[in-house]
VOGU-3710 file (C-alpha; in Angstrom, 3 decimals, decimal comma):
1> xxxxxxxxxx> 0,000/0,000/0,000  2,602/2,297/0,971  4,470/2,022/-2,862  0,227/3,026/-4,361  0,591/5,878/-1,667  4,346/7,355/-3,341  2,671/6,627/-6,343  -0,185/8,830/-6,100  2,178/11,073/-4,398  4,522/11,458/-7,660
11> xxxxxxxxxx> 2,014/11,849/-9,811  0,104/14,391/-8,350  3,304/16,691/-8,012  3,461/15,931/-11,540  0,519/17,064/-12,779  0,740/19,984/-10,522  3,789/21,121/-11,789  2,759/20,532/-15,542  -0,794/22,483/-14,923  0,642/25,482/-13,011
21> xxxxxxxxxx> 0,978/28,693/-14,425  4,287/29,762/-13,362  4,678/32,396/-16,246  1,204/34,542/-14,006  2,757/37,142/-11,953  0,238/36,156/-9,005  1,284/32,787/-9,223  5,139/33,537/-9,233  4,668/36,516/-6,741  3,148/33,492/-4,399
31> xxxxxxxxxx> 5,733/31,060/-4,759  8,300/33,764/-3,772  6,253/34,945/-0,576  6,379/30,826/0,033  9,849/31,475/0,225  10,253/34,727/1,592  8,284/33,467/5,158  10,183/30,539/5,162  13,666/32,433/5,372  11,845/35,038/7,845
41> xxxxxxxxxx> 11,274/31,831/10,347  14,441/30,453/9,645  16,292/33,721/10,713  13,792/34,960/13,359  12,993/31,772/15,040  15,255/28,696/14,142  18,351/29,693/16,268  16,402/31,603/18,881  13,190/29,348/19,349  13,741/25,779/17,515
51> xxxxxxxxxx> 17,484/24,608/18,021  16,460/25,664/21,964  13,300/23,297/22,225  14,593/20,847/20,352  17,491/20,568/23,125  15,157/20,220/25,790  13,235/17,449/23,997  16,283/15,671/23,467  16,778/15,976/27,135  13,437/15,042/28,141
61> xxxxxxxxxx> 13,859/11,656/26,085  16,831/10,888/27,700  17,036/12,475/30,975  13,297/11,713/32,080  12,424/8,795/32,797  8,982/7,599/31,498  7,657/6,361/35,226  7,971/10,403/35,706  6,130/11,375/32,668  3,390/8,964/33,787
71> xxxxxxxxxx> 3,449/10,060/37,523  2,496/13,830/36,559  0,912/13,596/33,023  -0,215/9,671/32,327  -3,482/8,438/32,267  -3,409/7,170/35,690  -2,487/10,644/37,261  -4,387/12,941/39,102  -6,405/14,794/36,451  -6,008/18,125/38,187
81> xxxxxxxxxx> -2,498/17,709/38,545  -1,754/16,764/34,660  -4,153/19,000/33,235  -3,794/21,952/35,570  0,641/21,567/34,691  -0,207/21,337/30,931  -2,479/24,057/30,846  -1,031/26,648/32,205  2,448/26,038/31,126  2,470/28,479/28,058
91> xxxxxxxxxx> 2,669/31,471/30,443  5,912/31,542/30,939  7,076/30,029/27,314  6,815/32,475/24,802  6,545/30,636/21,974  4,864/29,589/18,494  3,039/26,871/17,672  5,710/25,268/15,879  8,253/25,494/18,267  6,157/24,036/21,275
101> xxxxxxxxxx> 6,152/20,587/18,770  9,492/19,179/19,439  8,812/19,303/23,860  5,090/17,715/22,762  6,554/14,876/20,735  8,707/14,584/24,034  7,065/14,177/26,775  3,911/12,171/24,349  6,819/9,739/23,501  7,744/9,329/27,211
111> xxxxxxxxxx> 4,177/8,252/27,799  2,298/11,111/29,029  -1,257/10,972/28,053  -3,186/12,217/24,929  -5,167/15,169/26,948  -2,665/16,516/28,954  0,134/16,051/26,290  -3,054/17,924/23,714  -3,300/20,514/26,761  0,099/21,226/27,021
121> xxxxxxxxxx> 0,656/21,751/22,680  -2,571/23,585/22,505  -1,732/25,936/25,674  1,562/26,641/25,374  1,614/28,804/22,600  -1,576/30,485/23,087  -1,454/31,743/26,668  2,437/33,211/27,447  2,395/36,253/29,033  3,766/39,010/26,855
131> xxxxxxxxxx> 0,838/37,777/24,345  -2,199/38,277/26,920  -0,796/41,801/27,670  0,013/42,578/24,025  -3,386/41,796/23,179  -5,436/43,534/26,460  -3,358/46,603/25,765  -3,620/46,847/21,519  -6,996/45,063/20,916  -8,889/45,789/24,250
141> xxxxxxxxxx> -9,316/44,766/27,925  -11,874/42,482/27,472  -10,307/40,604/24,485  -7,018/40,080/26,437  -9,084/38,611/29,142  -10,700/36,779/27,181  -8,092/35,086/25,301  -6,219/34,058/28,059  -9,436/32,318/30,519  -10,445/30,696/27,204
151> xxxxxxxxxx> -7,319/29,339/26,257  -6,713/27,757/29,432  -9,911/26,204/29,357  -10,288/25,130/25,915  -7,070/23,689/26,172  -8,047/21,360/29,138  -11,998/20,397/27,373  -9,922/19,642/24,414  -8,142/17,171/25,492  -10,278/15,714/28,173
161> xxxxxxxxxx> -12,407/14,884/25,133  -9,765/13,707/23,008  -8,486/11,300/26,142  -12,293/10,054/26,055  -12,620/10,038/22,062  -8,998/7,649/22,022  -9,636/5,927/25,351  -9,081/2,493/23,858  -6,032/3,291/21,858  -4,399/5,252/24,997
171> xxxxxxxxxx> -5,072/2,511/27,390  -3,006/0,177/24,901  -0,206/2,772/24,732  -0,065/3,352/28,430  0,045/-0,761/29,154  3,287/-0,197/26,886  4,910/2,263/28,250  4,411/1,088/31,861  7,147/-1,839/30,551  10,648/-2,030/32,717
181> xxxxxxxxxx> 9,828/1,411/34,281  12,200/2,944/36,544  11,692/5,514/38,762  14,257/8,266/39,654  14,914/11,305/41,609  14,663/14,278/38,816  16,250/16,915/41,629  19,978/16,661/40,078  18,613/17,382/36,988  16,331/19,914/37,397
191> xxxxxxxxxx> 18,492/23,024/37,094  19,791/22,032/33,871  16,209/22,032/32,614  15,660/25,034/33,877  18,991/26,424/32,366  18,070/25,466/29,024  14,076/26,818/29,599  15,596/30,448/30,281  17,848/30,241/27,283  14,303/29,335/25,338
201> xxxxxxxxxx> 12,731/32,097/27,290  14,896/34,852/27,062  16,268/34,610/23,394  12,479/34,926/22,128  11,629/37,886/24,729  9,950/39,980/22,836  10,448/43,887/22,852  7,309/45,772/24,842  4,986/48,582/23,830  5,991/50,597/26,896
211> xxxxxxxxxx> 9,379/51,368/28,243  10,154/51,558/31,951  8,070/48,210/32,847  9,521/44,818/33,646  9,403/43,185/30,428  11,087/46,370/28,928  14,185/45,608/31,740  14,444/42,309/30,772  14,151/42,850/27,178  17,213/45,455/27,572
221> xxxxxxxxxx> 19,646/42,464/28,912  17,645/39,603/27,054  20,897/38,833/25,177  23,086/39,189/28,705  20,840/36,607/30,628  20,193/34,212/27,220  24,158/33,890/27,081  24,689/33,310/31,174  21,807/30,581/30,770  23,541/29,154/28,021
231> xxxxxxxxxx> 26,737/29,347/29,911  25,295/27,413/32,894  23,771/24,604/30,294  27,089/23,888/28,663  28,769/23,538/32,504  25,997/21,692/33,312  26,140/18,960/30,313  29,602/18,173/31,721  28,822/18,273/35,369  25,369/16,799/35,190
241> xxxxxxxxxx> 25,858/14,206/32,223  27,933/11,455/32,253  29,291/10,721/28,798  26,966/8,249/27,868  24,267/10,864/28,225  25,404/13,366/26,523  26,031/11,236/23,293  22,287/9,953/24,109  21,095/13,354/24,506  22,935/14,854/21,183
251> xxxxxxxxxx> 21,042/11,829/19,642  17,706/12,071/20,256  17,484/16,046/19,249  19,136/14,984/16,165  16,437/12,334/15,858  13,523/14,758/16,809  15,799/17,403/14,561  15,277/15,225/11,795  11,266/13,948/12,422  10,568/18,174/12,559
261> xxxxxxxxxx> 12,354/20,197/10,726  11,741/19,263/7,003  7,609/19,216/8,007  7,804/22,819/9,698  9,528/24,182/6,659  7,315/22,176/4,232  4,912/24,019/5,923  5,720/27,364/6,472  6,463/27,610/2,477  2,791/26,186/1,973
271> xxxxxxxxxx> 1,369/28,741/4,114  3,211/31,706/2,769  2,396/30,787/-0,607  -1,277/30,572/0,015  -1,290/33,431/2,447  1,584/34,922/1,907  3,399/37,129/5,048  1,654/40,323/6,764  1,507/42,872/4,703  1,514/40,612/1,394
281> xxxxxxxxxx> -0,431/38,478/-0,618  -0,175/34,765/-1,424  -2,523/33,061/-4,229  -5,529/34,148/-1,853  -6,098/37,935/-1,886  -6,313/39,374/1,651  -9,281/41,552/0,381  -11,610/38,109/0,356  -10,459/37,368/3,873  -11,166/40,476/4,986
291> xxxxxxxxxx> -14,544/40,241/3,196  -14,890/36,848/4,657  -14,673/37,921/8,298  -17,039/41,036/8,733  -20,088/40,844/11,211  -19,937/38,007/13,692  -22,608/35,546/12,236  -21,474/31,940/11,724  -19,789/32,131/8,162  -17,419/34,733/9,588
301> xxxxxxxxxx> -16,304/32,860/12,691  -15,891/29,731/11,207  -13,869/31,277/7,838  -11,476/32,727/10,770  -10,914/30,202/12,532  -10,320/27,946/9,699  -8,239/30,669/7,840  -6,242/30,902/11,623  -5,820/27,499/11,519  -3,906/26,940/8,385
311> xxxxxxxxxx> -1,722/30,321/9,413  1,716/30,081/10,038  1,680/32,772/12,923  5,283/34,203/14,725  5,391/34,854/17,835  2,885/38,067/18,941  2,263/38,855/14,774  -1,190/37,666/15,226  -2,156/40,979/17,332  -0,924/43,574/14,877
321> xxxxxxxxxx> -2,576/41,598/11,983  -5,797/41,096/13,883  -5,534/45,167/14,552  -5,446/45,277/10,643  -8,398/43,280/10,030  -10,331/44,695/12,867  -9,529/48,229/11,334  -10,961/46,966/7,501  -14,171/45,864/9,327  -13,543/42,438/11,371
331> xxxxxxxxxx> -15,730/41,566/14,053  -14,597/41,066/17,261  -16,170/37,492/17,200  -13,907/36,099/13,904  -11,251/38,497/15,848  -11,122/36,221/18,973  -11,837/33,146/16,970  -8,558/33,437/15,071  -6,994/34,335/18,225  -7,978/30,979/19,753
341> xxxxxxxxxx> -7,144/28,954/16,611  -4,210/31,037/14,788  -1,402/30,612/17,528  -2,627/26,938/18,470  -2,393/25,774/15,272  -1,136/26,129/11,930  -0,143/24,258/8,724  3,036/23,430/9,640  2,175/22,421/13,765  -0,465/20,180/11,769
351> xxxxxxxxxx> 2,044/18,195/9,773  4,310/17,502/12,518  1,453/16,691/15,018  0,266/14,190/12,421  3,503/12,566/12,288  3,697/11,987/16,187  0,122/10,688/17,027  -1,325/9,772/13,874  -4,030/10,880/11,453  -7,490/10,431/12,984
361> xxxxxxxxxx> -5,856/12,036/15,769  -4,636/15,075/14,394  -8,145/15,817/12,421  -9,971/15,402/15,665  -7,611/17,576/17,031  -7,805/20,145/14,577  -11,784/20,078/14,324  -12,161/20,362/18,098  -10,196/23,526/18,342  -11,795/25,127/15,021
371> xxxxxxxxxx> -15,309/23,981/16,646  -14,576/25,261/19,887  -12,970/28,837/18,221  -15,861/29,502/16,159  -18,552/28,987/19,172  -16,972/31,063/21,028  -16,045/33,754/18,643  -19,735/33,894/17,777  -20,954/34,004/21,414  -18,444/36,761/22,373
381> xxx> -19,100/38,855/19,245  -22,856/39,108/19,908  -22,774/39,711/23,729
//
């Protein structure tokens, strides 16, 4: 089956690239934006946000053992525990959807369980800090606030209902990864995770509105404390680590390095050429999304959070593009209803997910959070 699949595969690119009309400025501009957002998130995000999580994943695989994983986040754990971790964890990483993939596909792999592991990827980039108070300050109070409670929530009914949806499957994956577990004390190594979160945290600290607040202070020595955290992981690797783990550890990033990366960039140059980057059109003019999302009625919320969905999304770019829409006519109900689906997800996040837990999984997934976006956007933009 899987030679009919390549098959298929081959001769669909071919007929693509026979059919397409690469002589139509539209079609050539598109291709080029493709391009243009991919090197934008290699340069703005590979070194600073990527490289960084896929360490700690490495780490996680090797460092963690999988009778921890299950303690906190398995399906035997205390659901308040697991979910209440996973939830809330985004607040303090600020990062995209794509780069929250490689520490999913860690601790999943260890054997936490489908909803918290779905709580944790669905949370973490939709919830950090600098993006609640971004969006309270630039879009409105009552948006920030309600971005932020919503996340938090939606991430935990997501994946308490994709637990129940996949009970059968996750009770088979659990009985597996309960095999020759070990546990172990995590305190020894606990400072070189956090070492390598602050490097994570700090070299993506993104520059404030306002001067002379916290965030402003710390994004003045952002590149001080990102190069003393990286400082302390290094002596750590060789204080910490025994040789054997260190080889191990160097491994399994380059295995996760290799599982990623080519699906994230596949990706990102999908999404750019469709959508093309702020400011610039793909093959779909912006003036029929912006068409698409006026008023708050059903067609609207459900275009954006579809349309947020299949966005490739940096870091905090979703409020100034959202402040954009809103100004050509948006409602605030598609407004929100991006915000809960655009930084969750994306094109790229959905490729990668698909490779880690499967198909069925990752279109549940996916229809869950566009579902749950679109209700709410059209509840909040008629209240």
């Amino acid at each position: 089956m899987k030679e009919i699949y390549k098959f298929f595969a081959l001769a669909a690119l071919f007929v693509v690239i026979y059919f397409t009309p690469f002589e139509s400025v539209r079609v050539s501009a598109a291709i080029l934006e493709g391009f243009y957002l991919l090197s934008e998130y290699v340069r703005q995000h590979t070194l600073t946000c990527l490289i960084p999580a896929l360490f700690i994943a490495g780490a996680v695989s090797v460092l963690i053992s999988q009778a921890s994983v299950i303690k906190y986040f398995g399906a035997d754990a205390k659901r308040v525990t697991a979910y209440g971790v996973a939830s809330v964890s985004g607040a303090v990483l600020a990062v995209c959807s794509c780069t929250i993939l490689p520490l999913f596909a860690g601790i999943y792999k260890r054997g936490a369980g489908l909803g918290p592991a779905i709580a944790f990827v669905y949370s973490g980039p939709a919830i950090n800090i600098l993006a609640i108070v971004l969006t309270a300050r630039v879009l409105g109070f009552e948006m920030g606030i309600a971005r932020g409670v919503l996340a938090v929530l939606f991430s935990i009914i997501i994946g308490l209902v994709m637990a129940f949806l996949f009970r059968k499957e996750e009770a088979e994956r659990q009985a597996l990864t309960m095999r020759d577990v070990k546990a172990e004390n995590l305190l020894p190594k606990a400072l070189f995770f956090i070492s390598m979160t602050a490097v994570l945290i700090f070299a993506t600290w993104a520059r404030p509105q306002t001067d002379g607040t916290l965030f402003a202070a710390i994004y003045g020595i952002k590149w001080y404390l990102t190069f003393f955290s990286l400082c302390a992981v290094v002596l750590m690797a060789f204080t910490v680590l025994d040789a054997d783990q260190r080889r191990m550890w160097l491994e399994e990033t380059w295995g996760y390095a290799k599982q990623i990366i080519p699906l994230l960039f596949i990706g990102v140059l999908v999404a750019g050429f469709l959508l093309g980057r702020p400011g610039h059109e793909g093959i779909i003019p912006s003036r029929y999304i912006e068409m698409l999302v006026g008023g708050n009625g059903l067609g609207a919320n459900l275009f954006a959070s579809v349309a947020g969905a299949l966005m490739y999304f940096a870091t905090l770019t979703e409020i100034p593009i959202l402040q954009g829409l809103m100004g050509a006519g948006m409602g605030k109900g598609p407004a929100l209803a991006l915000l809960l689906s655009g930084p969750a997800l994306s094109l790229p996040s959905m490729l990668v997910i698909r490779s880690v837990m499967g198909t069925k999984k990752t279109v549940a997934y996916v229809l869950l959070v566009v579902i749950m976006s679109c209700t709410a956007g059209i509840i909040y933009g008629n209240m």
